[in-house]
N, C-alpha and C positions, 0 to 999 in steps of 0.2 A: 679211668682205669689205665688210660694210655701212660700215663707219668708213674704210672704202679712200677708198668712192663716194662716202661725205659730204664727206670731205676736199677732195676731187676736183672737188666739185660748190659747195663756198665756195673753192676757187680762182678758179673758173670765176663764178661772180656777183660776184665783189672787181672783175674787172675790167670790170663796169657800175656798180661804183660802191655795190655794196650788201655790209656789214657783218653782221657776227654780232653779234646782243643776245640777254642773258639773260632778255629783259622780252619776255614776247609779246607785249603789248597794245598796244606801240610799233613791232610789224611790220610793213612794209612788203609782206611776203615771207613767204609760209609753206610751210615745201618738209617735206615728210613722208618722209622714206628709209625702207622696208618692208621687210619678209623675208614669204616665203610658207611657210614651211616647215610652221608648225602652222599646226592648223583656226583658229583663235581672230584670224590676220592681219588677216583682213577686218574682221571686229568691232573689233579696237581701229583700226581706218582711221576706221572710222565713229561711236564714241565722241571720238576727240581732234577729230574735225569739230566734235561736241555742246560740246565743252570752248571749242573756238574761236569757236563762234557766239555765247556766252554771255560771253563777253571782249570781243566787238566788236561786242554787238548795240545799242549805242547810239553807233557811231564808223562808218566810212565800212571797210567790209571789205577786209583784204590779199588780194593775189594769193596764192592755194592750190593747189598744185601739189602730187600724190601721185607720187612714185618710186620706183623698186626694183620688187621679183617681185610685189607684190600690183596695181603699176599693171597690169605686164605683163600679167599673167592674169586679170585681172578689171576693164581699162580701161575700156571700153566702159559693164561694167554700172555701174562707179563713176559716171560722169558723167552716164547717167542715173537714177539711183535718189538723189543728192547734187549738185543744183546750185549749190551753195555749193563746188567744187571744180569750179576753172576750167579744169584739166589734169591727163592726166597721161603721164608720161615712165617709159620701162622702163628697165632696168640698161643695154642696149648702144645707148642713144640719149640718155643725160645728156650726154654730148658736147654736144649742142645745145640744153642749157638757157636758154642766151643768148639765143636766139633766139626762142625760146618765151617768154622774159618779156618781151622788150623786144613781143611781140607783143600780150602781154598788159595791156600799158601801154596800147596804144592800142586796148583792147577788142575783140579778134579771142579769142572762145570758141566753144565748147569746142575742147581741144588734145590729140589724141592722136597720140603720138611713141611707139610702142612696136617697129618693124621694127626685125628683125635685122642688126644690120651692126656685128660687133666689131672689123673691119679697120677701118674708116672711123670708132669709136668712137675706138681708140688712134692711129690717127695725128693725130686731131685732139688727144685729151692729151698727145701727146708735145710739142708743137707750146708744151705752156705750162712755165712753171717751179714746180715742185712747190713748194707755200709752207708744205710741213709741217716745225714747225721742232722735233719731241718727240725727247725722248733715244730713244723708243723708236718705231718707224714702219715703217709696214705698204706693202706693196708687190704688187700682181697683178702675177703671173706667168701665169696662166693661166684661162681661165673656159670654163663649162658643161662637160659629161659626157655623156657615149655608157654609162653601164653601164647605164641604165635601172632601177637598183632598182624593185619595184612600189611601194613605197608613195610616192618621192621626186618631186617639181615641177620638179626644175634642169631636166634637159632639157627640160624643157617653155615654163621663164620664161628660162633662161641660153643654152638653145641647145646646140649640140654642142662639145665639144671645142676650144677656141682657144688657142696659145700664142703668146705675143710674141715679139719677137726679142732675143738675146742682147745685142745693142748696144743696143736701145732702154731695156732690163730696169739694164744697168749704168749707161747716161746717168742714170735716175731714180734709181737706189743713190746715184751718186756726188752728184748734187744733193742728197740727201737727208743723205750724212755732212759737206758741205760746211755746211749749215744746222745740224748738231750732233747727227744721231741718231748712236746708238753700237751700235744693233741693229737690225736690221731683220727682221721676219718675212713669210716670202715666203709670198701668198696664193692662192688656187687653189680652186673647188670641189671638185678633184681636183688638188691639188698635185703629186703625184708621178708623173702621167697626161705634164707637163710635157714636150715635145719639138718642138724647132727646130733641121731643118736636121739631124737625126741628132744635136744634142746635147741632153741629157737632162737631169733636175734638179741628178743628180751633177755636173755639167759646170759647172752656172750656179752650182754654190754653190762649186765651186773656184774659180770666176774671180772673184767676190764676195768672196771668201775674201781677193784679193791688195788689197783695197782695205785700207791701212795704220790708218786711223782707224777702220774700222767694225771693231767687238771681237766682235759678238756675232751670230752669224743664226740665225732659225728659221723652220719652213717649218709648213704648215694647209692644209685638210686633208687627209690621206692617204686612198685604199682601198686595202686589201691587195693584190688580184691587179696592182698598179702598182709593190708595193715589190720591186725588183730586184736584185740581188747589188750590182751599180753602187753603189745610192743607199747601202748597207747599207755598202761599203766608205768610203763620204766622212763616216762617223760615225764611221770608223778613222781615218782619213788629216786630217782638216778640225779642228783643234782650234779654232778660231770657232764651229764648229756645237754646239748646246746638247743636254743629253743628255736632254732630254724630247721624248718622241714621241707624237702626237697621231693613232690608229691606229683609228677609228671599227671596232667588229665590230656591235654591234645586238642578235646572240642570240648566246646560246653551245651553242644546239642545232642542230644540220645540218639538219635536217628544216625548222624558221624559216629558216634561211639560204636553202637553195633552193626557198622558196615563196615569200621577197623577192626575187628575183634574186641574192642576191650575190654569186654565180660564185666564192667561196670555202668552206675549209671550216675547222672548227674546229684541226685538226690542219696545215691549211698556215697559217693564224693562226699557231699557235704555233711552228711553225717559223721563222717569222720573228723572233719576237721570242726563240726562242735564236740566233739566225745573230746577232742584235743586242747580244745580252748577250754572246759570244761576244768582240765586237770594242771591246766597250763595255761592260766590266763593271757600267760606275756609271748607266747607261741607267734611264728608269724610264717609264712609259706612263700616257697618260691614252685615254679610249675615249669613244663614246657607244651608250647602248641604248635601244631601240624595246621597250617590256613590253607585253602585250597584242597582239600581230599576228596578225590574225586566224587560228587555228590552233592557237595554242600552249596546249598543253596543261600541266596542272600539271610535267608530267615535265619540259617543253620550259624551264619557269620557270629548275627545279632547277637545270636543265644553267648557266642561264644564270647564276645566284648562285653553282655553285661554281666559274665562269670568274672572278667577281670574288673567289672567294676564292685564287683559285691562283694571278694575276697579282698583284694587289694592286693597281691603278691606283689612285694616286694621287688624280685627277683623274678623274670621273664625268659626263656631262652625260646622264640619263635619261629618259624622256616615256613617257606612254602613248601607242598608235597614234592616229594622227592622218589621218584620212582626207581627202585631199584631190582636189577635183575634178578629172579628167581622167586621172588616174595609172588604173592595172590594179588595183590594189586598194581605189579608191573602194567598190567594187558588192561586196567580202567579206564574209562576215557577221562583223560582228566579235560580240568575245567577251563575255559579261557585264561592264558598267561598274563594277558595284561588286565584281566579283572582278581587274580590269583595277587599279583603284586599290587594293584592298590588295596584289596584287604590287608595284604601283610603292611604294607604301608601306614596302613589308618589304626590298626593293630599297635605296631609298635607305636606309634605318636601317642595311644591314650598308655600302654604300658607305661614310656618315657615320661610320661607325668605324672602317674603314680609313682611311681619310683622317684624321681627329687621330688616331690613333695613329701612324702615318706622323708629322704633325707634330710629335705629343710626342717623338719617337723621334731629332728633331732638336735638342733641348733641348742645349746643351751645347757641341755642336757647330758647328764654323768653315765658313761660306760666303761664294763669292764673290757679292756683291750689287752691278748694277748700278743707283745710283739716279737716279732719274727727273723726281723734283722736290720743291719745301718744304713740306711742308702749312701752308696757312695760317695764321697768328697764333699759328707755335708753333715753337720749336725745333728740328723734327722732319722727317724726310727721310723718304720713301717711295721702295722701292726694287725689283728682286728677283732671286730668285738665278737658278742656271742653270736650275733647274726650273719658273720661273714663279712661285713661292712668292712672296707679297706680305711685304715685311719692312720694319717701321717702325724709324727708328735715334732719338736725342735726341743731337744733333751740336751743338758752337759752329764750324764748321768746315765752310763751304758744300760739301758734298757731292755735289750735282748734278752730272749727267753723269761722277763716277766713280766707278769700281770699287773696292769697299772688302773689306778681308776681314770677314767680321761674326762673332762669337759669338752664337748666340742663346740666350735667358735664358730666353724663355718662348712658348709658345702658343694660339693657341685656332684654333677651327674655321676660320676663313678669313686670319687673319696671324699671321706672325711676328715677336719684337721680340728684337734684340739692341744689343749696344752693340760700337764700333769697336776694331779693333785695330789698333797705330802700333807698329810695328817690337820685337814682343814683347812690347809693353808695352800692359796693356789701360788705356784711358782709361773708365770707370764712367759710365752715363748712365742714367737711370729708363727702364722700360719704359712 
């Protein structure tokens, strides 16, 4: 959602006039978009400060603005423990960015914009025209979460629960396939929590569906006790919708489960994802887990390795616990750190092999890849399939923004490379 907001928030400064450079030190403007999630948020707030003082310490200092979850929850002490940060703005108050720098033009500081109001967020972005022009493009559907897991910040920085409306949600789709994207992934702290007006994700992603240009949609991120027969049937019915599922579990022991909160359990997990295999043979999951919460015990680990041996996700996003201020299980005792870091260690080593072996296992084999764009000073298209899979091609033959069938030749741990196929006939290009 972070790349939603940034989007969102150089729309919103283009129209006073300020530009995106890849040169800090020629900044007029330095806007920091955050995530809170892990402990470590704060700290790199307060290193990239160290980074930028030391750029501009013999030049006249841009206007510094911190936003996203780490303004939200830690505004106040940011501004004063860092007065070299002249502001800062939360996730459901970047809507009036504008107004915060033109104020800070005329040196009115310090600036804290952190109250909640996500109705009065989106109708002021509705109100602009989305200037995101990427083959592939991201879209909120909905923000903040009522599950309260203990270890988790959203509700705390994102607020409860919000969904758009169905007209606003397709006005911004259709701007967005009109500018060229060909896919779009609909965004959500709890994407599939999604409900306006008694219509549901399943709903929005049928009606998305009929838009003729856009080829491709996927939604982020899931919690289980949200995924509904409904949404399970529009992965039958919806052949736009992509057959990767992005289904956060955390631990694969019940016993972790219900001392995080997560109101599910191992076995209605998996339930789900046969009702999904079910309707969608060719489905595949990607997850993320929490190692070390406070609790778990060696057994708890087990339970949780042989879940990634038994689903096989594809796609992995792992952390040790992360204690964050203000959550129910800030004050836990957590578990020893250097027994915490070799689960995650042994953790990720069997993930990492499921995963290229998964990719090896693709060797040979014909995918549809949507690509994205040219990498520079070379040949080559960056693209990916329906799994998300990164696949580089060697094309004479601008590629962009279409859908190609690809053979892939070869892999490694994070891409795939194949060469194009024209109507039977493979055309050969170096990987």
């Amino acid at each position: 959602m972070n790349e939603y907001d940034s989007n969102r928030i150089l729309d919103l400064t283009k129209q006073i006039s300020y530009v995106p450079t890849d040169n800090v030190n020629e900044a007029d403007c330095y806007i920091l978009n955050t995530c809170h999630i892990r402990e470590k948020a704060t700290d790199k707030v307060y290193h990239d400060i160290g980074r930028l003082k030391k750029e501009f310490r013999n030049k006249l200092k841009p206007i510094v603005l911190i936003a996203g979850c780490v303004a939200q929850a830690e505004g106040e002490i940011l501004l004063k423990k860092e007065k070299y940060i002249d502001a800062v703005i939360g996730p459901q108050s970047y809507h009036q960015i504008k107004d915060m720098i033109l104020k800070l033009e005329k040196k009115i500081k310090p600036i804290n914009y952190t109250e909640f109001d996500v109705i009065e967020k989106f109708d002021s972005l509705n109100s602009i025209k989305n200037l995101d022009n990427k083959i592939s493009s991201f879209l909120t559907i909905q923000e903040g979460c009522d599950k309260f897991c203990k270890f988790c910040v959203v509700p705390y920085t994102r607020g409860a629960e919000f969904s758009r409306s169905i007209k606003e949600i397709l006005l911004e789709a259709n701007q967005l396939v009109e500018n060229g994207s060909k896919e779009i992934t609909l965004l959500g702290q709890n994407v599939n929590a999604y409900n306006f007006e008694t219509k549901k994700l399943s709903d929005l992603i049928l009606e998305l569906s009929k838009i003729s240009k856009l080829k491709r949609i996927r939604y982020t991120t899931s919690h289980p006790i949200d995924f509904t027969d409904d949404l399970i049937a529009a992965h039958q019915n919806c052949g736009k919708l992509m057959p990767l599922i992005h289904l956060p579990v955390q631990s694969g022991s019940d016993k972790i489960l219900d001392a995080m909160n997560r109101k599910h359990t191992i076995e209605k997990y998996f339930n789900i994802l046969k009702k999904l295999k079910k309707v969608k043979p060719n489905v595949r999951f990607s997850s993320d887990f929490i190692i070390g919460y406070p609790g778990e015990t060696r057994s708890d680990f087990e339970a949780t390795m042989q879940l990634m041996i038994d689903v096989k996700f594809i796609n992995s996003y792992s952390f040790i616990f992360s204690a964050r201020p203000g959550t129910p299980a800030f004050n836990l005792k957590k578990i020893e750190q250097k027994e915490a870091k070799n689960r995650l260690k042994q953790f990720q080593k069997l993930a990492d092999e499921i995963k290229i072996n998964y990719r090896k296992s693709l060797i040979n084999k014909t995918l549809s890849v949507l690509f994205e764009n040219k990498i520079k000073d070379e040949n080559k298209y960056f693209g990916r399939d329906e799994y998300s899979n990164s696949v580089i091609v060697e094309s004479k033959e601008n590629l962009t923004g279409k859908i190609k069938k690809i053979k892939i030749l070869n892999a490694n741990h994070n891409t795939l490379f194949g060469e194009t196929i024209f109507d039977n006939k493979k055309t050969n290009y170096a990987a």
